[in-house]
N, CA, C and O of each residue as an XYZ file, in Angstrom:
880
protein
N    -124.230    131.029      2.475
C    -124.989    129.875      2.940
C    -124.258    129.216      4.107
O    -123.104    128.798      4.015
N    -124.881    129.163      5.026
C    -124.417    127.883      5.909
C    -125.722    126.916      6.962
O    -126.633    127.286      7.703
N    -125.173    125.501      6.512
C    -125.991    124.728      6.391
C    -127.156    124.723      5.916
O    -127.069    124.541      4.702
N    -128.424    124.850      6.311
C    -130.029    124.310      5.688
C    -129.831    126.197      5.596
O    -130.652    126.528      4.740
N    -129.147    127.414      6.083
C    -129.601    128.451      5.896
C    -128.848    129.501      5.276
O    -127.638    129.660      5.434
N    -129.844    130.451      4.330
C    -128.750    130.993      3.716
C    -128.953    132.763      4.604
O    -129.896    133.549      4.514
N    -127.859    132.865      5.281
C    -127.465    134.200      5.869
C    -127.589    135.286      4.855
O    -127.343    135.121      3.660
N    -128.035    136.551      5.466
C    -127.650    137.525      4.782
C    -128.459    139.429      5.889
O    -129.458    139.575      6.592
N    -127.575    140.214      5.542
C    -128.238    141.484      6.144
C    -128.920    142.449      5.267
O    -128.525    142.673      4.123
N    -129.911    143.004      5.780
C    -131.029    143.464      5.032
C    -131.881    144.362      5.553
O    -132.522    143.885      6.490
N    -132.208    145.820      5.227
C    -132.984    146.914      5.798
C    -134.289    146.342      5.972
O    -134.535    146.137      4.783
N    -135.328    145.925      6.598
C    -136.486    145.030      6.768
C    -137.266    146.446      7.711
O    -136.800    147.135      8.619
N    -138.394    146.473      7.137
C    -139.900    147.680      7.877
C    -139.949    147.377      9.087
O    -139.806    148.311      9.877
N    -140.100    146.409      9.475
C    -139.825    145.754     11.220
C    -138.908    145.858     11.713
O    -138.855    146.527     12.745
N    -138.062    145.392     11.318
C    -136.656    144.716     12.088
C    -135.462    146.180     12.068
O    -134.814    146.546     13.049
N    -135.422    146.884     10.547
C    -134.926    147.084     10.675
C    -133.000    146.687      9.977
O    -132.821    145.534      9.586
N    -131.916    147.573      9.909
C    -131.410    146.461      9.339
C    -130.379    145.704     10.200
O    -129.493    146.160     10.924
N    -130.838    144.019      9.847
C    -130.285    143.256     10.794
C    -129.830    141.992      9.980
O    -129.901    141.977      8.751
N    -129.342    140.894     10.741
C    -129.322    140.083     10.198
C    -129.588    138.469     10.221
O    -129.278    137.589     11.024
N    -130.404    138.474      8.803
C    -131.688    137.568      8.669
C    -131.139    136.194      8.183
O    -129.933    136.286      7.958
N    -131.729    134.719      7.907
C    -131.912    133.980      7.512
C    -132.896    133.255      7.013
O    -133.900    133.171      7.720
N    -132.894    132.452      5.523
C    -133.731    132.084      5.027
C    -133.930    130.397      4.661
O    -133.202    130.041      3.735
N    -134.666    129.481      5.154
C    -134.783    127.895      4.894
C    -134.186    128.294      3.600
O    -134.254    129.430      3.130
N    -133.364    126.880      2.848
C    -133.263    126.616      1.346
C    -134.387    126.164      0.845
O    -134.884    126.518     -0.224
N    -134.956    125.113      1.851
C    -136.016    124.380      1.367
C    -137.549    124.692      1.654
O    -138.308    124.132      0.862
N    -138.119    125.427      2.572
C    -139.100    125.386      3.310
C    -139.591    127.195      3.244
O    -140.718    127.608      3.515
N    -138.537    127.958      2.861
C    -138.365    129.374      2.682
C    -138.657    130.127      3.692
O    -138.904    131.311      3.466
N    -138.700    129.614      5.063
C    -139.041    130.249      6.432
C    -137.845    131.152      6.529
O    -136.669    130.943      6.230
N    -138.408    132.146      6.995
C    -137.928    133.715      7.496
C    -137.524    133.889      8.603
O    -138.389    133.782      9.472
N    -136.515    134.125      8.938
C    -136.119    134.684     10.834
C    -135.116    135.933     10.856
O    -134.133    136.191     10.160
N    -135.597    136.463     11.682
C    -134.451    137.540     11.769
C    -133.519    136.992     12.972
O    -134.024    136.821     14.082
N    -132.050    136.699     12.721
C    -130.952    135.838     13.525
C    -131.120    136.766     14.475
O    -131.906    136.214     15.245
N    -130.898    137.744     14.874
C    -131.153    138.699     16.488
C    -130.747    140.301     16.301
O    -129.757    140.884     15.860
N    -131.802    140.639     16.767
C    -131.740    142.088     17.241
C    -130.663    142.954     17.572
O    -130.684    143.757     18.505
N    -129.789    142.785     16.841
C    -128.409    143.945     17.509
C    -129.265    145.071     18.212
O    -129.280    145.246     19.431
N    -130.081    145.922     17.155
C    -130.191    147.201     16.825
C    -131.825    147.710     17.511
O    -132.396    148.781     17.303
N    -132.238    146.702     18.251
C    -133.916    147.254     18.649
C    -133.517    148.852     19.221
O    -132.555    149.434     19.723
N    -135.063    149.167     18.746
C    -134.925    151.068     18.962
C    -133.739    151.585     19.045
O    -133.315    152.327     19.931
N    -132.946    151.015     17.690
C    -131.676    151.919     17.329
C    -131.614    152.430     15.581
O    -130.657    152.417     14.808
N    -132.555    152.715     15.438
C    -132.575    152.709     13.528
C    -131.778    153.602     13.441
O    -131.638    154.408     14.360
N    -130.972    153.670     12.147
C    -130.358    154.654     11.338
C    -129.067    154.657     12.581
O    -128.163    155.397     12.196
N    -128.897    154.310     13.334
C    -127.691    155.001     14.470
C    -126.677    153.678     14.429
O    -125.832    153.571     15.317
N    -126.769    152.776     13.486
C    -125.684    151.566     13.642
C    -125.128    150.861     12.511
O    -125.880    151.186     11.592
N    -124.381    150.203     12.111
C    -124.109    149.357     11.032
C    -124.126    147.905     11.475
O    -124.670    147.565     12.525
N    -123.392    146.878     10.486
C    -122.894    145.564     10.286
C    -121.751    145.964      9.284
O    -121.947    146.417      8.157
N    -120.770    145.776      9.749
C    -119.318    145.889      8.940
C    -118.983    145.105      8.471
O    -118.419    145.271      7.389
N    -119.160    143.617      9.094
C    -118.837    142.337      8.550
C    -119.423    141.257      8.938
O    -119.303    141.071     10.149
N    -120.010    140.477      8.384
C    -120.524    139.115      9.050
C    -119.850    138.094      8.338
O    -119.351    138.523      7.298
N    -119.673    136.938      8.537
C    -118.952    135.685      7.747
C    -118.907    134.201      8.743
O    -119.050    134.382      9.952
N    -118.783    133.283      8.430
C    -118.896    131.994      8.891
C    -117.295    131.410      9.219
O    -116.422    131.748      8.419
N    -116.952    130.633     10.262
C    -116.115    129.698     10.342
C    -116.627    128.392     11.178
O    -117.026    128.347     12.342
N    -116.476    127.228     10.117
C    -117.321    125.931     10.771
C    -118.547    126.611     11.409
O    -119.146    127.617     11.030
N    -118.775    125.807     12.481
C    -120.571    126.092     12.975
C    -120.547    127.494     13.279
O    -121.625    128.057     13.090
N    -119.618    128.200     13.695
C    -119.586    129.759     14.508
C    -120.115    130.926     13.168
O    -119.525    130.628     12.129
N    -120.911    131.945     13.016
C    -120.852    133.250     12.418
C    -120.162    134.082     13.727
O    -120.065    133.876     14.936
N    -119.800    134.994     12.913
C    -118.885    136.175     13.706
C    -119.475    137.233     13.006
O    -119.514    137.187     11.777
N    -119.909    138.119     13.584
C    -120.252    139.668     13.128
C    -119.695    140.768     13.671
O    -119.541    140.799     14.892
N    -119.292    141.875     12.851
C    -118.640    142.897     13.783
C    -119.353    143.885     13.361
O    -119.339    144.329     12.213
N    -120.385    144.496     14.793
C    -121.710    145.590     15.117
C    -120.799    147.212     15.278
O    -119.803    147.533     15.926
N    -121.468    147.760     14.594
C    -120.922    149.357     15.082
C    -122.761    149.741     15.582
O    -123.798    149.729     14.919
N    -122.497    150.033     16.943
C    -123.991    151.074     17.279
C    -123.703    152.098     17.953
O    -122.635    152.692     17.803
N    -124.458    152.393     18.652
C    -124.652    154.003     19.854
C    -123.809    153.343     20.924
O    -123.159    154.053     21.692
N    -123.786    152.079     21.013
C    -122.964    151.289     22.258
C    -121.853    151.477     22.149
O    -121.296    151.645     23.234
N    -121.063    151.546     21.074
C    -119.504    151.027     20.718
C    -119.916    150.075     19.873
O    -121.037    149.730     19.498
N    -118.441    149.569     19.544
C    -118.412    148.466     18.708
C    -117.649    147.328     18.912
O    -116.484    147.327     19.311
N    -118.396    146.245     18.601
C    -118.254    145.035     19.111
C    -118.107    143.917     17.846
O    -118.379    144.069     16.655
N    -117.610    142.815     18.515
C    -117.572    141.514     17.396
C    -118.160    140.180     18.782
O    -117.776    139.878     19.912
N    -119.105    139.789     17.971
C    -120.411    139.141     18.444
C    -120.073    137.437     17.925
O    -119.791    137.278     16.738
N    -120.108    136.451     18.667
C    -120.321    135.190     17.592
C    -122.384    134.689     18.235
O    -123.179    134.862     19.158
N    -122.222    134.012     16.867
C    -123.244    133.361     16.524
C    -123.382    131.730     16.459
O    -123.000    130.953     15.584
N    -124.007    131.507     17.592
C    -123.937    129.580     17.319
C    -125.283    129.265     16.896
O    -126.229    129.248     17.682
N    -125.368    129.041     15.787
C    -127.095    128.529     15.055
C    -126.923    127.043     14.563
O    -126.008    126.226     14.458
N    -128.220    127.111     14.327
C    -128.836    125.831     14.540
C    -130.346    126.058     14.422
O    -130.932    126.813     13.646
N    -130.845    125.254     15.345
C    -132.436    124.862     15.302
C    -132.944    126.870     16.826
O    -133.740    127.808     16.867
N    -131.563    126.206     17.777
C    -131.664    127.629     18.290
C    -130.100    128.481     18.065
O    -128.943    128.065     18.008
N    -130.512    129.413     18.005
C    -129.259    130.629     17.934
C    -129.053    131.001     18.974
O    -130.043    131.593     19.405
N    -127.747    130.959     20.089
C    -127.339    131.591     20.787
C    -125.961    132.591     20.482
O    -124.999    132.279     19.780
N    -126.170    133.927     21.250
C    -125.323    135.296     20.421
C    -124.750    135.848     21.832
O    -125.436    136.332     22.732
N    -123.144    135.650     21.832
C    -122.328    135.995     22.859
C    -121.250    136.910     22.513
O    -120.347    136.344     21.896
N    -121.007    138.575     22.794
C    -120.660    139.098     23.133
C    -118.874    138.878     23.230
O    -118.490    138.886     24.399
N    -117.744    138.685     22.182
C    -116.422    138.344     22.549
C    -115.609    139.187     22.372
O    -114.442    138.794     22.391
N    -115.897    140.909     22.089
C    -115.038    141.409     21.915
C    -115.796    142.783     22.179
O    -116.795    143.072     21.520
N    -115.228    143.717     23.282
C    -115.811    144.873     22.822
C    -114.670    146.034     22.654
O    -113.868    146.371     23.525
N    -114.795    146.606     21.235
C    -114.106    147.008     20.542
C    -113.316    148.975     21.677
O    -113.933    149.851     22.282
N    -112.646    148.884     21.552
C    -112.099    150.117     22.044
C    -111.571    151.459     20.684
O    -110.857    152.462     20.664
N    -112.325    150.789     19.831
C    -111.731    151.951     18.223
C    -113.187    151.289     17.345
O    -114.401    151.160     17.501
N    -111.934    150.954     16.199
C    -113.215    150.836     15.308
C    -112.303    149.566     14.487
O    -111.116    149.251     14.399
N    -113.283    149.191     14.093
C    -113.086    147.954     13.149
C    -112.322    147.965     11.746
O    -112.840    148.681     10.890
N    -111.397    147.413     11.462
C    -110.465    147.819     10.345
C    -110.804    146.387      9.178
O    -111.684    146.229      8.331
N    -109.965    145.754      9.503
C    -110.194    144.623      8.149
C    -109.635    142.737      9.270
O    -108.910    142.433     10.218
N    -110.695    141.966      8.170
C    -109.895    140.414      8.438
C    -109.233    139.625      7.480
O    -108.854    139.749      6.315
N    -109.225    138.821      8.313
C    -108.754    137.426      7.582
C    -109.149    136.080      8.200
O    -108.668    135.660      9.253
N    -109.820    135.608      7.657
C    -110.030    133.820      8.018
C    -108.457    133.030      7.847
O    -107.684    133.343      6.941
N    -108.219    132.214      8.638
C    -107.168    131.229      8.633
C    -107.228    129.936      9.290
O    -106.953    129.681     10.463
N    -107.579    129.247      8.481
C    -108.548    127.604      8.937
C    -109.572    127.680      9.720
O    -110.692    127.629      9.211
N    -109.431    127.813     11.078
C    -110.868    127.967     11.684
C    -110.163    128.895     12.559
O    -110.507    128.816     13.738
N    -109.138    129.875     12.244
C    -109.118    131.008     13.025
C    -109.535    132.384     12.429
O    -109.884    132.599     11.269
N    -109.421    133.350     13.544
C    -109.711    135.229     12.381
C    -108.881    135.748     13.561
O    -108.687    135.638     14.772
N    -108.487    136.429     12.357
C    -107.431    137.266     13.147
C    -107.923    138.947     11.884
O    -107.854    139.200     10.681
N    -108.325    139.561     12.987
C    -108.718    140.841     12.532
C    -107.800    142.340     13.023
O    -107.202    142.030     14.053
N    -107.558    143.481     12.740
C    -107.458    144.702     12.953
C    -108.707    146.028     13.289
O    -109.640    146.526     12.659
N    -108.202    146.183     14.385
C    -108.930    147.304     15.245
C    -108.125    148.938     15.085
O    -107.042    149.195     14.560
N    -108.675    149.452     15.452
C    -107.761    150.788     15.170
C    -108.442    151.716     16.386
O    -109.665    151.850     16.441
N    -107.790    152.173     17.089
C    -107.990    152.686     18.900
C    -108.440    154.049     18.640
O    -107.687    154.750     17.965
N    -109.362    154.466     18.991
C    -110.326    155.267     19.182
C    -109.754    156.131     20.128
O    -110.323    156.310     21.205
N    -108.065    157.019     19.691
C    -107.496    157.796     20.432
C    -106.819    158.963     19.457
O    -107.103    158.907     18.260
N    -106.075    159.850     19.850
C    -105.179    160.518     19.325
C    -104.511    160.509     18.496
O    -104.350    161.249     17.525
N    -103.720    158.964     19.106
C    -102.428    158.321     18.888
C    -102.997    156.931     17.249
O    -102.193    156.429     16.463
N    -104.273    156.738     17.252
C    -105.214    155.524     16.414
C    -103.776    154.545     15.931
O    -103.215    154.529     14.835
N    -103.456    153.790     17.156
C    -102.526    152.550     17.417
C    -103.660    151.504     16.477
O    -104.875    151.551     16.666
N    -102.964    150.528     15.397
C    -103.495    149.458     15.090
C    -103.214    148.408     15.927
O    -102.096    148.091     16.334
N    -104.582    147.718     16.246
C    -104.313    146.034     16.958
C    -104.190    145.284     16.157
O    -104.720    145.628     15.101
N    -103.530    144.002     16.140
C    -104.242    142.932     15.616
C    -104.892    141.967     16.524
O    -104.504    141.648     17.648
N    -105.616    141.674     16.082
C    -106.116    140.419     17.317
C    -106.321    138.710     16.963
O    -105.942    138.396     15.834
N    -106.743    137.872     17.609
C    -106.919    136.729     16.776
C    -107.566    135.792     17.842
O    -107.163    135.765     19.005
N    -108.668    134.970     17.343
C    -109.254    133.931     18.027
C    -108.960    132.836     17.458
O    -108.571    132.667     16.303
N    -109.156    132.033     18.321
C    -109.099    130.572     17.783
C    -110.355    129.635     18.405
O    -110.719    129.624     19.581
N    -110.992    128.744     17.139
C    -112.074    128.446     17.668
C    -112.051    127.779     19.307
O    -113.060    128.056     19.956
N    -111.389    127.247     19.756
C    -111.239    126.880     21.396
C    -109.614    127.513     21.832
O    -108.488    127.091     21.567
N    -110.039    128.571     22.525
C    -111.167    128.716     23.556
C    -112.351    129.525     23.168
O    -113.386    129.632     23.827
N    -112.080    130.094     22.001
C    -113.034    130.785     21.147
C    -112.765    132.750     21.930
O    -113.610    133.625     21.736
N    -111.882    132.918     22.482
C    -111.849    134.038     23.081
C    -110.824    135.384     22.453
O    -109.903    135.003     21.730
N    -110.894    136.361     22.602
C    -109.963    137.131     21.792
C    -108.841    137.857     22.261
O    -108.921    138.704     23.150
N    -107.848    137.555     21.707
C    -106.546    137.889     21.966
C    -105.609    139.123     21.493
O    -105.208    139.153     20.329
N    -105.430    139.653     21.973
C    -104.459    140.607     21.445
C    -102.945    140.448     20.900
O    -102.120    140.640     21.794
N    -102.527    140.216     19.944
C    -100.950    140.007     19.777
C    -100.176    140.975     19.529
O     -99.107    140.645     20.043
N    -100.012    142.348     18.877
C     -99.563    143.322     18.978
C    -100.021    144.863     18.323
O    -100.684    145.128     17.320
N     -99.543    145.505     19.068
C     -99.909    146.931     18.407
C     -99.229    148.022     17.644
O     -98.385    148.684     18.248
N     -99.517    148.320     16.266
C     -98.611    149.032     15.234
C     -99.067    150.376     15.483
O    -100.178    150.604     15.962
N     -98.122    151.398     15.127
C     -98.342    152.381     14.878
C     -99.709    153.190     13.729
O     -99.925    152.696     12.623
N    -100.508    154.457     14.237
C    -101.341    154.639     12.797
C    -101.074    154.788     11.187
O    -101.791    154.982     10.206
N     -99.810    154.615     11.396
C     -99.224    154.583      9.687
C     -99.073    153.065      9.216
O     -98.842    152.797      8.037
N     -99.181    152.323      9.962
C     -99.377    151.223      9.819
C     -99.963    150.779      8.429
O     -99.178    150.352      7.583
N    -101.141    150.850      8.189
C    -102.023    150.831      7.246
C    -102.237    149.191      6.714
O    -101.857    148.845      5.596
N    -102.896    148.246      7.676
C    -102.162    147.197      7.281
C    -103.355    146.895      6.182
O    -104.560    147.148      6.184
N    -102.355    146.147      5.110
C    -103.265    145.656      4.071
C    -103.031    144.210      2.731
O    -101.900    143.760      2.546
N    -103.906    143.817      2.161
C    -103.018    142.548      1.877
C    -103.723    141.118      2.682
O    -103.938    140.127      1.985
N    -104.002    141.094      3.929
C    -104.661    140.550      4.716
C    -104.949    138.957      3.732
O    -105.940    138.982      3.002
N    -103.949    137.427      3.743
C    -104.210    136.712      3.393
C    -104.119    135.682      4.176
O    -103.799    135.788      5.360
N    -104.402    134.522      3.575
C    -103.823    133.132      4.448
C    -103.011    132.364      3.811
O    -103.517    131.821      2.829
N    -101.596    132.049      4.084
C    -100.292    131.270      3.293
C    -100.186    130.161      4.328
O    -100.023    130.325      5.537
N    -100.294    129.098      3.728
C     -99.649    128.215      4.703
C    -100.036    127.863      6.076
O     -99.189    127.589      6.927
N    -101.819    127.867      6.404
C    -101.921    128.020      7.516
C    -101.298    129.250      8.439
O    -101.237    129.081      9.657
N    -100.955    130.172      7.997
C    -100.661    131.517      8.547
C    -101.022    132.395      8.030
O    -101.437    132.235      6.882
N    -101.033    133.456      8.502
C    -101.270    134.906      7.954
C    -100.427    135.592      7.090
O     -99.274    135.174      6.978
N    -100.697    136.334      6.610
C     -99.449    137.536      5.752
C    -100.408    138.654      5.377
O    -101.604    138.627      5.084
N     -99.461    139.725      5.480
C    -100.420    141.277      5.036
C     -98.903    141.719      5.594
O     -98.080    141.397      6.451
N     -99.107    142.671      4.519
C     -98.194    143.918      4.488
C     -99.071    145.523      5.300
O    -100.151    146.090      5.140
N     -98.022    145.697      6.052
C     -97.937    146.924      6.918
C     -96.641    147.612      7.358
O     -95.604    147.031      7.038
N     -96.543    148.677      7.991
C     -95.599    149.875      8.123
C     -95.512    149.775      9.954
O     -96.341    150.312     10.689
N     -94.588    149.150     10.327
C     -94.395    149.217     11.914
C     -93.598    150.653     12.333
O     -93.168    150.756     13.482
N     -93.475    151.403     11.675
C     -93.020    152.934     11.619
C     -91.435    152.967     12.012
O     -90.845    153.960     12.438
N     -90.685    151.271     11.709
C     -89.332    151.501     11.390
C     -88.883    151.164     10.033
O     -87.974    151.679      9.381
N     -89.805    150.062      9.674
C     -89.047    149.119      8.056
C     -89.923    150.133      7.403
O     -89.475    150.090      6.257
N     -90.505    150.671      7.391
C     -91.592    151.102      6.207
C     -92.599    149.598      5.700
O     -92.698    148.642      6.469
N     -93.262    149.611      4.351
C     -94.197    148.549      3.866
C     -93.779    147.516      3.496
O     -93.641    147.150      2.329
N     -93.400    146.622      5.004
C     -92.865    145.210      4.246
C     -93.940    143.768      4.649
O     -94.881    143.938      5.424
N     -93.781    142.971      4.292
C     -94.556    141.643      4.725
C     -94.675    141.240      6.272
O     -93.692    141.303      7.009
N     -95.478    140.974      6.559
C     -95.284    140.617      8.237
C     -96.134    139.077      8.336
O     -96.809    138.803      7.344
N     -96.128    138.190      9.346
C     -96.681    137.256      9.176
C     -97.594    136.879     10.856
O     -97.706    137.759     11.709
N     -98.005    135.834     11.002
C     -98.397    135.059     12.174
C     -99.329    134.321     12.336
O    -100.462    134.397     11.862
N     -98.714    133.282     13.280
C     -99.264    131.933     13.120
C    -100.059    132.078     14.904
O     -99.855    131.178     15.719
N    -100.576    132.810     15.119
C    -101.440    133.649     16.376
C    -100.731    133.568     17.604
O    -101.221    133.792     18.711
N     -99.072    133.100     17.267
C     -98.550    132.844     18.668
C     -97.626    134.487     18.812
O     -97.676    135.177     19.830
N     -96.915    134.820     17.695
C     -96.288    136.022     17.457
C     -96.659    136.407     16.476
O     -97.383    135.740     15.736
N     -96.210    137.722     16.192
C     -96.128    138.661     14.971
C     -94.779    138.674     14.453
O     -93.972    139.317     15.125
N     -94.302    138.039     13.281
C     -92.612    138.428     12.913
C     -93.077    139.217     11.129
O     -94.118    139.204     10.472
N     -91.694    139.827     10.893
C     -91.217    140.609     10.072
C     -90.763    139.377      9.327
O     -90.028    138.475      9.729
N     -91.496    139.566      7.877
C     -90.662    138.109      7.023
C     -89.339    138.913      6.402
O     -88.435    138.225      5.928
N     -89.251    139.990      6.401
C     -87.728    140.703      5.945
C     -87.193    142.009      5.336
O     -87.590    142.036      4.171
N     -86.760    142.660      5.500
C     -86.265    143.868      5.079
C     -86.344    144.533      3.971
O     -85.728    145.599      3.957
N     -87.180    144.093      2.593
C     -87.072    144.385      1.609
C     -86.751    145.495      0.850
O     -85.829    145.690      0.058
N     -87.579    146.121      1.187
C     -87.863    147.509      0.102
C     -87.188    148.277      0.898
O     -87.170    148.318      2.128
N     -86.349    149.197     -0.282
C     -85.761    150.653      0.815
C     -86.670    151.877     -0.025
O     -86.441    153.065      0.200
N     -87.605    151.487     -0.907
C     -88.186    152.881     -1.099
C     -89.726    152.957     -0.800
O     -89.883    153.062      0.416
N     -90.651    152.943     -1.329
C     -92.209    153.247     -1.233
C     -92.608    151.622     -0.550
O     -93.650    151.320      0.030
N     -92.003    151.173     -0.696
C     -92.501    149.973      0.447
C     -92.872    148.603     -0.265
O     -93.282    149.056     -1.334
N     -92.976    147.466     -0.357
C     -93.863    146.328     -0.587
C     -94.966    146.633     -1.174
O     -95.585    147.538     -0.615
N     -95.528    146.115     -2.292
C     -96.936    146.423     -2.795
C     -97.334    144.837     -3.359
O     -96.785    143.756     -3.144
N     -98.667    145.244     -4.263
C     -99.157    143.759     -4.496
C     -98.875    142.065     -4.116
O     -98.226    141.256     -4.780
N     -99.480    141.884     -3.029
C     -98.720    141.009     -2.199
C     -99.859    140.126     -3.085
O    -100.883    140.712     -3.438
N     -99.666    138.757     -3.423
C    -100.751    137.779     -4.453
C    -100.242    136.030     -4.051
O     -99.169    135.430     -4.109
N    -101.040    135.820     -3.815
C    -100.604    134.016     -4.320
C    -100.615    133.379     -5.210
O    -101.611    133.631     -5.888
N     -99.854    132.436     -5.727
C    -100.021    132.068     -7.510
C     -99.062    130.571     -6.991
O     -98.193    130.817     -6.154
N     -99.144    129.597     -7.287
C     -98.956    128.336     -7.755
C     -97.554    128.101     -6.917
O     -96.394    127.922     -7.287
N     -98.423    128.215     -5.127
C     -97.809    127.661     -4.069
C     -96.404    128.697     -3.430
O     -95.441    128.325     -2.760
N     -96.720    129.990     -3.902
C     -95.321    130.954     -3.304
C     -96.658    132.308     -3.640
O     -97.789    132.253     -4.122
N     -95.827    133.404     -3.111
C     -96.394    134.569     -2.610
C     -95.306    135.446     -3.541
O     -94.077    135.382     -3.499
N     -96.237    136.370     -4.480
C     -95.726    137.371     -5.320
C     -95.734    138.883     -4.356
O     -96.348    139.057     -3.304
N     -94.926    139.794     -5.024
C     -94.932    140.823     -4.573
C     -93.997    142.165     -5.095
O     -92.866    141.681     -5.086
N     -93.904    143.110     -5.393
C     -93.587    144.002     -5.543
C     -92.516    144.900     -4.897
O     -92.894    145.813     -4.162
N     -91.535    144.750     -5.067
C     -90.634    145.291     -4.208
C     -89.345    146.335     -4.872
O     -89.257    146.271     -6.098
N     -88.224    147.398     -4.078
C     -87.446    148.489     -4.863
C     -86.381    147.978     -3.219
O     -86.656    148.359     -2.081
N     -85.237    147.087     -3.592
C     -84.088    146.782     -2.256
C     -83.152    148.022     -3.088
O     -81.995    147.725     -2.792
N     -83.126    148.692     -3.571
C     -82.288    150.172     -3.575
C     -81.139    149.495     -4.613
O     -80.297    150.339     -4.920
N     -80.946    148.413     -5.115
C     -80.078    148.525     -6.142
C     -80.939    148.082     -7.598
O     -80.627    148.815     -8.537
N     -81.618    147.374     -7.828
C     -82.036    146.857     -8.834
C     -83.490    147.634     -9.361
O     -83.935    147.238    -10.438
N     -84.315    148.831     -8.569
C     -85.406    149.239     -8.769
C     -86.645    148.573     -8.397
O     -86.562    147.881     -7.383
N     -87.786    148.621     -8.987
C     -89.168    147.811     -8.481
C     -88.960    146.858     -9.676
O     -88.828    147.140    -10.867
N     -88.964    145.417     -8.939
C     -88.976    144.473     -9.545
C     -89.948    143.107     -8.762
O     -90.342    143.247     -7.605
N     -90.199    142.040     -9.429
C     -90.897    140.953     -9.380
C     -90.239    140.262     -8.004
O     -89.147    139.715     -8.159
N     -90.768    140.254     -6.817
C     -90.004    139.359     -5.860
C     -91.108    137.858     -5.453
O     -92.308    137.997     -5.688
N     -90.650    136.604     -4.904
C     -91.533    135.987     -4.582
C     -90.609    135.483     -3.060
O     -89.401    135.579     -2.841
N     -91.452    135.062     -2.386
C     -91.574    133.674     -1.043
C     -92.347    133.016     -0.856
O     -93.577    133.055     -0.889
N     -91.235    131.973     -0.519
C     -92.394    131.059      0.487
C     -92.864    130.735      1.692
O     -93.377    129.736      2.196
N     -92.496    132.078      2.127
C     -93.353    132.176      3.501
C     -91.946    132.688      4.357
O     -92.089    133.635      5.130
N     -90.247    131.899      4.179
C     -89.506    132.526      4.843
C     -88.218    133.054      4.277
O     -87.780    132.800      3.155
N     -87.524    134.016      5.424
C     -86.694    135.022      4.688
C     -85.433    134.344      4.321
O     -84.421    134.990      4.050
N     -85.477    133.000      4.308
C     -84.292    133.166      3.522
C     -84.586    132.492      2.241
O     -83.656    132.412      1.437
N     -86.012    131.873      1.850
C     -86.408    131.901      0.538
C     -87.649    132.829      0.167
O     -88.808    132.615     -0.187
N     -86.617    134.330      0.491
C     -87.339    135.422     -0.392
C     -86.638    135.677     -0.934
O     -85.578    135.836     -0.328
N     -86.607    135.968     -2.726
C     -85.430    136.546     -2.998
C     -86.887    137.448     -4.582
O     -88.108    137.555     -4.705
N     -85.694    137.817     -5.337
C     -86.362    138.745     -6.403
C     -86.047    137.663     -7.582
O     -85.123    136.850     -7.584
N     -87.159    137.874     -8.703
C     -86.926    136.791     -9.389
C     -85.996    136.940    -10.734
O     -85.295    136.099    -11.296
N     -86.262    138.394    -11.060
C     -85.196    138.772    -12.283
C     -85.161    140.051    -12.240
O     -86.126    140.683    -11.808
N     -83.700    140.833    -12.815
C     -83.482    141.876    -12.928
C     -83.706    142.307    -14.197
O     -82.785    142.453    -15.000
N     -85.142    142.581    -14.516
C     -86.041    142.722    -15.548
C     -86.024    144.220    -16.297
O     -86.310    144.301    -17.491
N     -85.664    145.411    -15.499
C     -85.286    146.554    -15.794
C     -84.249    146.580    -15.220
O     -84.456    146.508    -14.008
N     -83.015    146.661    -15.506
C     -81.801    146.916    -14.934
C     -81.587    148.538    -14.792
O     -81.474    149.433    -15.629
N     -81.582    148.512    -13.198
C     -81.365    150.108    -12.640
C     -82.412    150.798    -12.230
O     -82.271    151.951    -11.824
């Protein structure tokens, strides 16, 4: 839902599948806009979602693929802010920012991350990981980001950013990497093997020098 309308995408005999909105009150029908005219079966919607007044959608068609915002209202205007050079990987909302992953439509399939912020509302590139990367985890701590990924030197550890840089929150794991990254009652859980104590319970709060492991629960 956002505001008087509740969003949603939907295979429609006309339209096609696109994506529609419906009054709460009045039950009037619109289809929000045409990605896909005389393109059936040849496109998706990977993601659509809201921040404040803006929707953001990210289109796969015969064109390439793109991430589109949406300013609605009484009229909808649909502008064009990103056109994708790979393919669309995963997001994250972070107050009224998104900061998403692209994956390059090459040889080499380099992960981006990218990130807007509602003004200037434009999209940014902040850095590019290797395809082993695999980033995943994708949360919001603290007004920042966190997701665990593989920069193809630490292996699977926590990484963070507040859309100005990308930093490494710390060295953890020397074996299979960082796993279940979770939030629970104001600190960040996680899964970790630092080569003396095994896979054990680690938490932070966001920095490396209050990350530590919480007990040596299996010793060895």
């Amino acid at each position: 839902a956002h505001g008087d309308y509740i969003y949603f995408t939907a295979n429609h005999e006309i339209y096609g599948r696109e994506i529609f909105r419906i009054h709460k009150e009045t039950d009037e029908f619109q289809v929000v806009h045409e990605f896909f005219e005389g393109q059936n079966g040849l496109y998706r919607i990977d993601a659509f979602f809201s921040i404040g007044d803006i929707i953001y959608a990210f289109v796969a068609s015969v064109e390439g693929n793109a991430l589109y915002q949406l300013s609605v209202g009484s009229n909808i205007n649909v502008r064009k802010i990103n056109q994708l050079d790979g393919f669309f990987d995963s997001f994250s909302v972070v107050g009224e920012r998104l900061f998403y992953f692209t994956i390059e439509n090459s040889s080499e399939a380099l992960h981006q991350l990218w990130y807007i912020d509602q003004m200037p509302n434009e999209a940014t590139m902040l850095r590019t990981f290797p395809k082993e990367a695999h980033p995943s985890n994708l949360m919001e701590y603290k007004n920042q980001l966190f997701m665990i990924l593989n920069n193809g030197i630490h292996g699977r550890e926590i990484w963070k950013s507040d859309g100005n840089e990308v930093t490494l929150l710390g060295d953890v794991d020397v074996a299979n990497g960082v796993s279940g990254l979770t939030k629970y009652k104001g600190n960040l859980y996680f899964n970790a093997n630092n080569g003396r104590h095994g896979y054990e319970l680690w938490r932070t709060d966001g920095t490396t020098q209050n990350t530590e492991m919480i007990e040596d629960v299996r010793s060895g």
